[in-house]
C-alpha positions in Angstrom: 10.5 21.1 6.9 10.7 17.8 8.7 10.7 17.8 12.5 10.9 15.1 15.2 7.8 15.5 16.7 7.8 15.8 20.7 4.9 14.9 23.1 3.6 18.5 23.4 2.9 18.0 19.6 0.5 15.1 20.5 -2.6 17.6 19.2 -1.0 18.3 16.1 0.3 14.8 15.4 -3.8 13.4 16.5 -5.2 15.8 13.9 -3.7 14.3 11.2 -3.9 10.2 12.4 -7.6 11.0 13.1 -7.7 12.3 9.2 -6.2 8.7 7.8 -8.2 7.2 10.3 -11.6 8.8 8.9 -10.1 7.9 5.5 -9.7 4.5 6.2 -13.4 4.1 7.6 -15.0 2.4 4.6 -11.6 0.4 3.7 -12.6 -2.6 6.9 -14.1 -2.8 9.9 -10.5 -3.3 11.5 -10.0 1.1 10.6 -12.7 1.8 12.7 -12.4 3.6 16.0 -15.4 4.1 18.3 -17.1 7.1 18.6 -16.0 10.1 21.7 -12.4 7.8 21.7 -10.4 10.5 21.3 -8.5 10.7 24.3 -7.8 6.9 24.4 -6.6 7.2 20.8 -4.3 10.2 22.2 -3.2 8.4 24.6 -2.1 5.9 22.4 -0.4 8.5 19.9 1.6 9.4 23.4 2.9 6.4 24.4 4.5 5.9 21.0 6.0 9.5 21.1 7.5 8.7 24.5 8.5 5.1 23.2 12.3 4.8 22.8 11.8 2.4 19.9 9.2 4.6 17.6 9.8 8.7 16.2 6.9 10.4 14.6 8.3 12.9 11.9 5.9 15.7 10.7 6.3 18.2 7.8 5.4 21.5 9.0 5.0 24.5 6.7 4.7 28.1 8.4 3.4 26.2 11.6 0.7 23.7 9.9 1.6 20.0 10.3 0.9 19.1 6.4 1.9 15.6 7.0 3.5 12.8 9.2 4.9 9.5 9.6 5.4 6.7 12.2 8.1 4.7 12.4 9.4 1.6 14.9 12.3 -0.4 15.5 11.5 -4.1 16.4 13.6 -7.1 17.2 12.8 -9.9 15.3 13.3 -13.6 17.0 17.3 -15.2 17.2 17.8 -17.0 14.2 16.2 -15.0 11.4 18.6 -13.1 8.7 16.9 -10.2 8.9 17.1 -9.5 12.6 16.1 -5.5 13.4 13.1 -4.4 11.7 12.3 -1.3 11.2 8.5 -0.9 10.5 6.6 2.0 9.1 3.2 2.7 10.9 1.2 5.4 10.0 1.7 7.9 7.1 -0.6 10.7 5.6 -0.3 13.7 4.1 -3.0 16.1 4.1 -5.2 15.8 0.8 -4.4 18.9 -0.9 -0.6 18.4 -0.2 -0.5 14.8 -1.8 1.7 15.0 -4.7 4.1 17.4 -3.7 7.0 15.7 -2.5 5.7 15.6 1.3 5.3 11.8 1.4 8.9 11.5 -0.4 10.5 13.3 2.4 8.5 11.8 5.3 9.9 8.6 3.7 13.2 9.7 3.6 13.3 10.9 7.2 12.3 7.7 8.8 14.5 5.2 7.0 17.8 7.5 7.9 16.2 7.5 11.2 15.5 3.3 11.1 18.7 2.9 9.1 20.9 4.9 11.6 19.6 2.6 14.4 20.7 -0.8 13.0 17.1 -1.7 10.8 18.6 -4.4 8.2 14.8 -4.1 6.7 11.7 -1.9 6.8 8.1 -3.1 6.9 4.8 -1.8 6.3 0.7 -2.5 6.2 -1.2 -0.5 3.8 -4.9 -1.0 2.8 -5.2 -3.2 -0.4 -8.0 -0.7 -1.0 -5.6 2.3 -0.9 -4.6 2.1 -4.5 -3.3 5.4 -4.5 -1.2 4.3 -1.7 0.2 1.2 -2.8 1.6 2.8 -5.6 3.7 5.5 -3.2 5.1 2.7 -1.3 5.8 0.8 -4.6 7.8 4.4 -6.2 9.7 3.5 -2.8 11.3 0.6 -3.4 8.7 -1.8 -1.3 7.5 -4.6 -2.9 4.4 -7.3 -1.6 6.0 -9.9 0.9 2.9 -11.6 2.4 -1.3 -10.7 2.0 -2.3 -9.8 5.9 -6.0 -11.2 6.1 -8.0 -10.4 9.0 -11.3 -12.2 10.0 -13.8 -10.4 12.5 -15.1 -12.5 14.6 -17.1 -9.9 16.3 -19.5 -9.0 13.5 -19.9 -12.7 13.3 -20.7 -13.3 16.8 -23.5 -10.8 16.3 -25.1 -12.7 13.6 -25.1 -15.5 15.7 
């Protein structure tokens, strides 16, 4: 069943980012969270649970969060067509529950919720090593718009 998750649900809701997180480890440098962060990262997951602008959505089966997904309403800048994105952060579903439908509903959820607030368009980032993934997102309906390319100047500064 799909719930709106609520603050007290920040453990929950930390288990399973901190599981895409670990699974996104080897993918780049920019995945990688420093080591004993975990209450700066909840922190983080709190603020966007008490944001007006973002919901979190879980499945939850007999209690067990078996997956979730983050999504945001931005403004874009005055004179664009496309003016109130909506923007899909985070998704996972718990390995052994991939497959089954989960992802389809956590989907679903979020764009009633972006679409009932006025989104004219939903975004998304997802790991061009995350084949598996890019597929889901492409089952949905979302196509490539631009490639986001990062350089990290910090592990060049160190060679330095």
């Amino acid at each position: 069943m799909i719930i709106e998750a609520e603050p007290e649900d920040i453990d929950e809701v930390y288990e399973l980012w901190h599981e895409l997180l670990e699974f996104h480890q080897p993918h780049h440098p920019v995945f990688r969270y420093k080591p004993n962060s975990e209450q700066v990262l909840k922190k983080e997951l709190l603020a966007r649970l008490k944001d007006k602008d973002t919901r979190i959505f879980g499945y939850v089966q007999q209690d067990n969060w078996r997956g979730m997904i983050i999504a945001t309403l931005k403004q874009a800048a005055p004179g664009f067509k496309l003016l109130k994105k909506g923007y899909i952060a985070e998704t996972v579903v718990q390995e052994q529950y991939r497959g089954t439908g989960i992802g389809n509903e956590l989907v679903e959820a979020a764009k009633k919720w972006l679409t009932d607030n006025g989104a004219d368009h939903i975004e998304l980032q997802v790991s061009v090593k995350n084949k598996a993934a890019i597929r889901f997102w492409e089952t949905q309906g979302f196509s490539p718009s631009t490639q986001h390319m990062i350089l990290d100047l910090s592990s060049k500064a160190k060679k330095s």
